[in-house]
C-alpha positions as CSV (number, residue, x, y, z in Angstrom):
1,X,-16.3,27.6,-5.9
2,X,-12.7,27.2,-7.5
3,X,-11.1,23.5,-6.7
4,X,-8.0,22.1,-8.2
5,X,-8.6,19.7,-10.6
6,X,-5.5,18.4,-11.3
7,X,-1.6,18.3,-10.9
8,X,1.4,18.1,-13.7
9,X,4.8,17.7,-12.9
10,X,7.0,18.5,-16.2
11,X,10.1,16.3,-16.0
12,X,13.8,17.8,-16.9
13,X,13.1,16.3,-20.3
14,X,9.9,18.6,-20.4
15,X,7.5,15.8,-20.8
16,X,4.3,16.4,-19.0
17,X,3.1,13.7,-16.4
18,X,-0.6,13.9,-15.3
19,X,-1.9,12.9,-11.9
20,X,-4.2,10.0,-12.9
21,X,-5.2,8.5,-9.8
22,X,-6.4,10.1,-6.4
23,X,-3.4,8.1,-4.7
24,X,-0.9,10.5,-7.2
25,X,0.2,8.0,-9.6
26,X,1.7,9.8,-12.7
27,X,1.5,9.2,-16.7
28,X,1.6,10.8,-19.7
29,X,-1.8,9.9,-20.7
30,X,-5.2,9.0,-19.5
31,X,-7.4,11.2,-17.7
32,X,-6.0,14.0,-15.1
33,X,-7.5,14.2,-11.5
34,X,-7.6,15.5,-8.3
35,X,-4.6,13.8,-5.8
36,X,-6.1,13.1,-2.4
37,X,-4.6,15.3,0.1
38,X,-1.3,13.7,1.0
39,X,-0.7,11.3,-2.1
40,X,2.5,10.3,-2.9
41,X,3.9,11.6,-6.4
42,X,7.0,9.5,-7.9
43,X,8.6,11.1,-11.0
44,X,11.3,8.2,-11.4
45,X,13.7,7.0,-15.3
46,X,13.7,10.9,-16.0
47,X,16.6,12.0,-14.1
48,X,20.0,12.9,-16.0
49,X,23.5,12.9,-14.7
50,X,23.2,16.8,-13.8
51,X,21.1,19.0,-11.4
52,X,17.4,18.4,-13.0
53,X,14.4,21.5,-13.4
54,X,11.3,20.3,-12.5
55,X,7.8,22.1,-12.0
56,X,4.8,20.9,-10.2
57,X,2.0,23.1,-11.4
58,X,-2.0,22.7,-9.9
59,X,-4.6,23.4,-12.2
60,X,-8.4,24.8,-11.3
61,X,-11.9,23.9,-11.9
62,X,-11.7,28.0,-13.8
63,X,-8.8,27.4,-15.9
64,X,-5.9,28.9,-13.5
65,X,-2.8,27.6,-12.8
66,X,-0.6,27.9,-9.8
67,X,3.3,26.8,-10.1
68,X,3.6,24.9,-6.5
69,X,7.4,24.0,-7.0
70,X,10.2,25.3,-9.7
71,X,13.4,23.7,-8.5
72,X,16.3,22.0,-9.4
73,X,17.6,18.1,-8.0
């Protein structure tokens, strides 16, 4: 059976931040998990002054990824 394992978001500076918690909290290290269903992810202190690109991508248990959201804010 394929699950998700975990979720990035890339920020508009393109750093990668990790779900490291099952409630969704975010970092750029530590260990990635699986985000309960309905967790609460807050990218904050990345935003610029102009629209900003960012991508939530899942990742499964067989190595695929899925891009969930490409958008700009």
């Amino acid at each position: 059976m394929i699950t998700q394992s975990h979720i990035t978001i890339i920020a508009p500076n393109a750093t990668p931040f990790y779900t490291v918690s099952p409630g969704g909290a975010l970092s750029i290290t530590g260990t990635p998990v699986t985000p309960d269903v309905g967790s609460v992810m807050v990218l904050s202190g990345a935003a610029t002054e102009n629209q900003d690109h960012v991508m939530v991508i899942a990742h499964f248990t067989d190595g695929s990824n899925q891009i969930l959201s490409d958008v700009f804010v």
